[in-house]
N, C-alpha and C positions, 0 to 999 in steps of 0.2 A: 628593693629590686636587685640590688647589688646579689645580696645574700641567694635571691632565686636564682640568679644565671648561675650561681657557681655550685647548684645545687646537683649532684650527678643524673638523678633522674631526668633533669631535662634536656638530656639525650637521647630519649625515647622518644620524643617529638618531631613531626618534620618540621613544625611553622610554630614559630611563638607570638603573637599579638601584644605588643605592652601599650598603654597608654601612659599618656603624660612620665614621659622619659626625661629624665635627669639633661638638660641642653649645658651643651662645652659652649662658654661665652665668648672665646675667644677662635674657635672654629666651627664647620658644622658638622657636626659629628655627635655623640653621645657615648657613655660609658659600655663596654662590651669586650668583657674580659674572656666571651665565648667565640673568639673570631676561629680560631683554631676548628671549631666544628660546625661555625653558623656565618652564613650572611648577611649581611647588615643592609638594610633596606632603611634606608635618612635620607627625607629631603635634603637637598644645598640647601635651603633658606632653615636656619635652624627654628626662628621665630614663627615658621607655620609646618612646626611639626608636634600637631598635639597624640600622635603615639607612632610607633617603628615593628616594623616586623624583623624577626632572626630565620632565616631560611636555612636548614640542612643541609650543609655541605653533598650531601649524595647528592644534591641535584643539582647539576652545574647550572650557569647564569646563563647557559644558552637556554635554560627550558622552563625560563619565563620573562616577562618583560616588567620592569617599572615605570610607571608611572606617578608622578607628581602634579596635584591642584593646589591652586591656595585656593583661598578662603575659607579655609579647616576643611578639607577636600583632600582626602590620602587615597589614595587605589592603587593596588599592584595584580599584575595577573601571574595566575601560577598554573605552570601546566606541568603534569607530573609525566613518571614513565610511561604509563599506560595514556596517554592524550586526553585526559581527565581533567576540562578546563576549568578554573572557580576564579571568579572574582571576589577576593575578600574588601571591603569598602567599611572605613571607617565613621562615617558617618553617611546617613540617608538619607538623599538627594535625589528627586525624580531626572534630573539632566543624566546625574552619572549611572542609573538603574536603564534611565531609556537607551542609553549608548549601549547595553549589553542584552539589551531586551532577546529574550530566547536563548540565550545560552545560562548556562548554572552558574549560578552565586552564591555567594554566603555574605550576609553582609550581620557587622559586630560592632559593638564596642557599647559606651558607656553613654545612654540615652538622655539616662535621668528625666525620666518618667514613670511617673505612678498611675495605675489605672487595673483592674480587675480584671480584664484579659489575661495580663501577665504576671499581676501580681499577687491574686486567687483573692477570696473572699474578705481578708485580715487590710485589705485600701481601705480607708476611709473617707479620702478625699481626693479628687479626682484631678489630674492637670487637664486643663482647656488644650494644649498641642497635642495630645497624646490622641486625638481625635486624628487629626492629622498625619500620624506615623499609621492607623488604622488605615485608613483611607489609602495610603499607600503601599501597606500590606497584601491589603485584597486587588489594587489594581495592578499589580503585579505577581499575583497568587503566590504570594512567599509563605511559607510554612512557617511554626515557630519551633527550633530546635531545641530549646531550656524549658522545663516543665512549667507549667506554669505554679507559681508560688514558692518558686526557689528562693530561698536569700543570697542572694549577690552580694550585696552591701553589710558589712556585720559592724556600726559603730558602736560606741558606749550605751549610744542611748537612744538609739534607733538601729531597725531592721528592716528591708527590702529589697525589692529589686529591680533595680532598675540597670541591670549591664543584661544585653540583650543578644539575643544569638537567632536569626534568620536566616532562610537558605530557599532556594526555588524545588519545587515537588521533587525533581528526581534528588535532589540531595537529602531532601528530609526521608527518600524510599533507602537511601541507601547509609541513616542514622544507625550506628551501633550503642554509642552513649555521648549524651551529651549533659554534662551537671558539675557542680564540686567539685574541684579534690583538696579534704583537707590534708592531704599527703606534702601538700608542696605549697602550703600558705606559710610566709615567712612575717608575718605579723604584719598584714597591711588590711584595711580595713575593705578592699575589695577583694573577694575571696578567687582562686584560681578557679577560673575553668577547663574541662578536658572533655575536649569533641574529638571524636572517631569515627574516621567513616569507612566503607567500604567499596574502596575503590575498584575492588578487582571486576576486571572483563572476563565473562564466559562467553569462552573459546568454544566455537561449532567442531563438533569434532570432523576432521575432515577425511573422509572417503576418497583413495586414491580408484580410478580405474584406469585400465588398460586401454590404449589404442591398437584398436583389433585389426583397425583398416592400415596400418603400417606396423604391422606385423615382419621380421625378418625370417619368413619361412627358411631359409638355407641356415641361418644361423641357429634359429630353434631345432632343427635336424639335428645338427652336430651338436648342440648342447645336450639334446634330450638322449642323443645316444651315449655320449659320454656320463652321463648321470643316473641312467636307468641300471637299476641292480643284476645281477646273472639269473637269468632264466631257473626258476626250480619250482617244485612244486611242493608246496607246505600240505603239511598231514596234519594239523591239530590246527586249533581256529584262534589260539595264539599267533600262531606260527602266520597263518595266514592274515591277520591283521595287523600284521606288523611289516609284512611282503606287502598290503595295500598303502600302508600309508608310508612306504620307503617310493613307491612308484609316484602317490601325489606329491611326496615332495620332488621328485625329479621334475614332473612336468610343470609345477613350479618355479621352478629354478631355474627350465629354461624359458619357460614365460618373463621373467625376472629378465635376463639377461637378451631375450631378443624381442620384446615390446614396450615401448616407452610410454612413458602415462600419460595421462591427457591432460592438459593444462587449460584450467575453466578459467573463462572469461566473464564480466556481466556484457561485453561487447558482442559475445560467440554470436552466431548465428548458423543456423540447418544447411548444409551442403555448401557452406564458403571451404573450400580447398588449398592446396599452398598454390595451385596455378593461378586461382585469385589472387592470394598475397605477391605471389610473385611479379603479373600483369601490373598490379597496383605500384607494386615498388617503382618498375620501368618506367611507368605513367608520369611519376613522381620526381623519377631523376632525369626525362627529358621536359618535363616543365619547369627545375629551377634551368636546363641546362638551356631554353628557348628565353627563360627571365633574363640570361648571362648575355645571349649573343642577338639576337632578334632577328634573325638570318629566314629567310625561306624557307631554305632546309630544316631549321632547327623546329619550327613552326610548324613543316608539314608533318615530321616524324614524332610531335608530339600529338599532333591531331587524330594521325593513324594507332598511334598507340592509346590515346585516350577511348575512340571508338572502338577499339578491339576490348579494353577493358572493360566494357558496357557489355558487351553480348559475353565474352567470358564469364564476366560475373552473375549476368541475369539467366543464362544457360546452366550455372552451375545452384543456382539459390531457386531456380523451377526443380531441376533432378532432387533438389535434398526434401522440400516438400513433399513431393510424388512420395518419393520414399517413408517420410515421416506418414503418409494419411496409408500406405501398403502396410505398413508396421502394424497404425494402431487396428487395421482394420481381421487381426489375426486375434486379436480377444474384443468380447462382450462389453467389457471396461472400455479397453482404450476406444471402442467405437464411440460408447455415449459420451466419452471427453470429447470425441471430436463433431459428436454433434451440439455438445454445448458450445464447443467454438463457434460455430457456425451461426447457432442463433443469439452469441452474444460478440459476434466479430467486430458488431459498430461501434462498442465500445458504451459505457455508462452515460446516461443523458447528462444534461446541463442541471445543477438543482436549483436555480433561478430562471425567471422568464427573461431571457434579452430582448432589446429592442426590436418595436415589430413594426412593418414595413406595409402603410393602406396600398393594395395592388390597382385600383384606382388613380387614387392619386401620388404615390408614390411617396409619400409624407410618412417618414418616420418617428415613432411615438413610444418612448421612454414611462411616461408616467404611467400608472397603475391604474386608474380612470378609463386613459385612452386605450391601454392594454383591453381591457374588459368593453369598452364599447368596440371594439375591433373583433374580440372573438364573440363572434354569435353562437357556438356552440363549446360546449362542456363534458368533459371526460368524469367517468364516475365507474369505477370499478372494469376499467378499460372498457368501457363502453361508452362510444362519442355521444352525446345528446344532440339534435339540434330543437331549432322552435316548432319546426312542424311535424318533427319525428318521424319524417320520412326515411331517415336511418342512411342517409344519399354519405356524407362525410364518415360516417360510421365506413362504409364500405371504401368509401375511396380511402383511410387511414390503413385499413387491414390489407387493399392493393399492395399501396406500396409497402406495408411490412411484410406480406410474404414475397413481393417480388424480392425483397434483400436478403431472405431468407433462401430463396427458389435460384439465385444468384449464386448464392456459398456454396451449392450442389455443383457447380461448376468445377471448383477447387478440391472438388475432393476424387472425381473419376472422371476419363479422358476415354476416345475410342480403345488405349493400346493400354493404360495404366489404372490405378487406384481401384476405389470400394466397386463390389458388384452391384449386378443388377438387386437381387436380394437385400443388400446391405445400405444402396440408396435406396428402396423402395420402403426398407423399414427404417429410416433414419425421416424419409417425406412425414411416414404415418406419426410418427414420435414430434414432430418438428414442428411440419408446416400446417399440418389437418389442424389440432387441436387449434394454434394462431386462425387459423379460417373460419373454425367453427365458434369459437368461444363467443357466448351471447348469442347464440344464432335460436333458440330459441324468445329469446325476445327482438330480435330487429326485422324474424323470418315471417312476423307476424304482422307484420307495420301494412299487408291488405288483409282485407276483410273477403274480397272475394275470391274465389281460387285457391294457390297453392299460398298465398298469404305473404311472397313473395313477389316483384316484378322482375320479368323478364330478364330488364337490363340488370339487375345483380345478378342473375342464377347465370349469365352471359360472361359477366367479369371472373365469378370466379371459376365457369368453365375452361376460360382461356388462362388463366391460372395454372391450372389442374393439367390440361393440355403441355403448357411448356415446360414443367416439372415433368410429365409423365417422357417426352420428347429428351428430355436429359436421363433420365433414370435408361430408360430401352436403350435412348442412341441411336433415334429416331430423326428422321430427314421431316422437315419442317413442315410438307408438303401431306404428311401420313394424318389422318383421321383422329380427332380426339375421343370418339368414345369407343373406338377402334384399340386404341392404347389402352383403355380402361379396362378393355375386355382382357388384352392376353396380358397386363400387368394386376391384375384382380383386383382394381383401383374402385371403390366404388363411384357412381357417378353424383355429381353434385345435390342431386334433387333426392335420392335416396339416403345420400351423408346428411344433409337435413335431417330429415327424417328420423333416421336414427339416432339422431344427437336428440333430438328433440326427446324421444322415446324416453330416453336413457334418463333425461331431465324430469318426463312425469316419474318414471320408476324414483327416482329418489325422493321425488315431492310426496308420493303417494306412501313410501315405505317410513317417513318420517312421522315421530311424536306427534308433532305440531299438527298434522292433519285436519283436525275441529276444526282448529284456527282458520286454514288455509283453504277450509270449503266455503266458508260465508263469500269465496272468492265469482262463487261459480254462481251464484244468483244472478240471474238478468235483472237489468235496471230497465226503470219503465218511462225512463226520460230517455225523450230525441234530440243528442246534439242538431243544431242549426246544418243543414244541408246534409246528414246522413239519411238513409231512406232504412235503415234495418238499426236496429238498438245496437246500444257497442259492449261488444263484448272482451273482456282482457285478455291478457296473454296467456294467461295459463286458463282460460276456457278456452281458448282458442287451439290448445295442444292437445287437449283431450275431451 
C-alpha cells in the first residue's frame, strides 16, 4: 500500500478507496505519505476502521461531509463541483442504503462472496449470504458497475471475485469504465480498480431576450443616431450589403444599450408588473412594521395597504391574461393551444379511486368491495354504463363535463376584449360538440319509439348549447336558444344527432368488416318480458 500512494499516477484520481489500512497503534491515524495532495478520511476509533478514503485536495472539506459508524459501518458523502452527490459505503447495510434512499450511491469494497451473477460461469460453488446481497441489490435497484467475471482477487492458487463495485441507475448511465488496472498493482493480491464517471452537467443553452415593454425610447434615439453610418447610396450589391448590415448592427447596438433583458423566473407569472412588486414590498414593510408597534395606526395602514395589494394585483394578473388569449388568438396554433387549455384546465384525474362517500347514509367506504357495491354504474370507453341503460348518468356525466368546458369560454372573450365571435364559435365546434356528441349514437338509441331519444336529454343538452351559444354572440340571457343557432350557424341538437349518427353508419358501412357486422341487422324472433315490438340494436337502429 505504501509503495501505491507514492506511485505518481495516483494523482489522477479524485477519491482513493483502500481497505484494511495499516492502523498507527499508538494513535488513530494511518500511514499517508500523500497528505500534501489528499485528504485523509479515518475514523477516531482506529479499531473500527477496516478501510479509509484519500480525497483530492481540489476539493475542499467544505464540499463534503464525513461520516463514521461502528460496527464495520464506514460512510462518507462527497459532493463534487458540479452538486453531484455519491455516497460511497463500505460495506452493505439496508439501515445505511435506506438512510439515502433516492439519491446516487456507489457503494464498494471487498464482499467476499462467490456466486455466478458476478463471478460469470467459472463459480463452482455458491455462498448461502450471497442470496442476500442479491436481494438487496434488486430492492434498491442498484446496478453492477465491474463486469461480471472480472478477477479481483489474483492469489497463488486461486482466482476470483469477490471486491464489488455497485451504484444506483443514474450512476451506472453515467459509467465510462469501470475494471483493472494492472498499471498500478503494486504486488498485492487484490488487484486495483479504476472507475470513471461522467459527471458533467449539460448546460441548457440559454436564450437571452429583450424587455420590449421597458424599452428607453429617448436613449435608443440618441444611440441609434449616434451609430447609424452617413447616408449614401451603394451602386454594386457588395457595396450595398455591407451598408445593410453596418445599419443592423447600429440598431443593435442601440437595442443593447437601451433595453434590458428579461430575467426568467420559474416564479414569473402573465401581467405581474413592478406596481405589483412594488405594492407588495409596502404590504410587507408595514406588516413587520405593525409586528414592531401594535398601534392602531400601525394596524390600520397595514390593512389599507394589504387591500389595495389585492385589487392591484388581481387588476393587473386579469389585463395580462386578456392579453395572453389576444396574442394567441392572432395565429391558427396558438388558438388550438389555447383551446387545449381550456379543455384540459381541470388538470389530470386521480389514478386511484379515493374514498367514497354512501349519499344516503353518509358512511364512508375505503375497501374495494364497498367501492364496487357503491357504483351501480361502469365507464367503458367513456361511455357510462348503467343496469338499465337508460343512458340517465351517462348524460348527466357529459353535463357536467361540458358545463367546465362551456365555463373556460368564459376566459377566453369578454364584451370589450379576447377571441371573436368566429374564433369562440370554432373553438365550441372543436371543443365542446365532439365532448357532447361522443357515443351519441349508442345512448341516442336507448328508445325504441320515436326519435330514440327522450325528451329530457335533447332538453339538457339544448340548454347546454343555449349557454355556450349566449357566450360565443354576447347574448343577454333572456334571447332565444334556437334563435342563436340560427344567426351563429349552430346546428340544433336533434339535427347534430343526426348527423353524428350518419357519419357513424358511413364509417361502419365503408369498413372491411362489413360481412361481419351485417349478421348485426337480423331481427330476433324472441320477445323480451314486457316489450311489445322485437328489439332491435343500435346499429339497426341507425340505419
Amino acid at each position: 500500500m505504501a509503495t501505491l500512494l507514492r506511485d505518481p499516477k495516483i494523482q489522477e484520481y479524485d477519491i482513493l478507496a483502500l481497505q484494511e489500512p495499516w492502523r498507527n497503534p499508538f494513535t488513530s491515524t494511518t500511514h499517508n505519505p500523500i497528505s500534501h495532495s489528499f485528504h485523509l478520511c479515518f475514523p477516531k476509533d482506529s479499531k473500527e476502521a477496516p478501510a479509509r478514503l484519500e480525497v483530492h485536495r481540489i476539493y475542499p472539506r467544505s464540499y463534503y461531509t464525513r461520516y463514521y459508524h461502528t460496527n464495520s459501518k464506514y460512510k462518507r458523502d462527497i459532493e463534487d463541483c458540479n452538486t453531484q452527490c455519491v455516497q460511497p459505503s463500505e460495506v452493505l447495510r439496508p439501515p445505511a442504503l435506506s438512510a439515502y434512499y433516492g439519491e446516487e450511491q456507489i457503494i464498494l469494497g471487498d464482499f467476499n462472496l462467490h456466486h455466478e451473477l458476478w463471478g460469470g460461469r467459472t463459480i463452482q460453488t455458491r455462498d448461502p449470504e450471497s442470496d442476500n446481497l442479491i436481494d438487496l441489490v434488486e430492492e434498491f435497484q442498484l446496478g453492477t458497475l465491474l463486469p461480471a467475471g472480472t478477477i479481483t482477487y489474483d492469489d497463488k492458487n486461486a482466482q476470483s471475485c469477490i471486491d464489488l463495485c455497485y451504484g444506483t441507475q443514474d450512476i451506472v448511465d453515467r459509467i465510462i469504465i469501470c475494471n483493472t488496472d494492472p498499471s498500478i498493482d503494486h504486488n498485492s493480491d487484490h488487484l486495483p480498480i479504476t472507475t470513471i464517471l461522467d459527471l458533467r452537467t449539460i448546460q441548457r443553452q440559454v436564450v437571452h431576450t429583450y424587455d420590449w415593454s421597458n424599452i428607453d425610447e429617448k436613449e435608443f434615439r440618441i444611440r441609434l443616431e449616434y451609430e447609424l453610418p452617413i447616408l449614401r447610396c451603394p451602386k454594386t450589391k457588395t457595396a450595398l450589403d455591407r451598408y445593410v448590415r453596418e445599419v443592423v448592427a447600429a440598431i443593435e447596438t442601440a437595442i443593447k444599450h437601451s433595453t434590458p433583458l428579461k430575467r426568467w423566473s420559474p416564479r414569473a407569472r402573465a401581467g405581474w408588473t413592478a406596481e405589483c412588486k412594488e405594492i407588495q414590498l409596502e404590504a410587507r414593510r408595514l406588516k413587520r412594521q405593525n409586528s414592531r408597534e401594535h398601534t392602531e395606526e400601525s394596524w390600520e395602514a397595514y390593512r389599507t395597504a394589504r387591500n389595495r395589494k389585492g385589487r392591484v394585483i388581481r387588476r393587473a394578473l386579469l389585463q395580462g391574461h386578456r392579453e395572453q388569449v389576444e396574442r394567441a388568438m392572432q395565429s391558427p396554433e396558438s388558438m388550438w393551444k389555447l383551446a387545449k387549455w381550456a379543455r384540459n384546465r381541470e388538470g389530470a384525474t386521480a389514478t386511484t379511486t379515493p374514498a367514497l362517500k354512501d349519499p344516503i347514509t353518509n358512511t364512508e367506504y375505503a375497501e374495494a368491495q364497498d367501492k364496487a357495491r357503491l357504483l351501480k354504474t361502469t365507464k367503458y370507453l367513456g361511455v357510462t354504463l348503467d343496469t338499465a341503460l337508460n343512458w340517465k348518468h351517462h348524460i348527466q356525466n357529459v353535463t357536467t363535463k361540458i358545463s367546465k368546458s362551456i365555463g373556460a369560454l368564459t376566459s377566453l372573450a369578454g364584451s370589450t376584449w379576447g377571441a371573436s365571435v368566429t374564433e369562440l364559435r370554432r373553438i365550441y365546434q372543436a371543443v365542446v360538440i365532439p365532448q357532447m356528441m361522443y357515443g351519441c349514437s349508442v345512448w341516442s338509441v336507448a328508445q325504441e319509439r320515436g326519435e330514440g331519444y327522450t325528451k329530457q336529454t335533447a332538453n339538457s343538452l339544448k340548454r347546454l348549447q343555449a349557454k355556450a351559444a349566449r357566450i360565443i354572440g354576447g347574448a343577454y340571457k333572456a334571447i332565444s336558444g334556437a334563435a342563436l343557432d340560427i344567426e351563429l350557424h349552430l346546428l340544433p341538437i336533434e339535427q347534430q344527432i343526426w348527423k353524428t349518427n350518419a357519419e357513424t353508419v358511413s364509417r361502419i358501412l365503408s369498413t372491411d368488416k362489413m360481412p361481419t357486422l351485417a349478421g348485426f341487422r337480423t331481427l330476433r324472433n324472441t320477445r323480451n318480458r314486457g316489450r311489445q315490438t322485437l328489439y332491435v340494436s343500435p346499429l339497426e337502429h341507425i340505419y
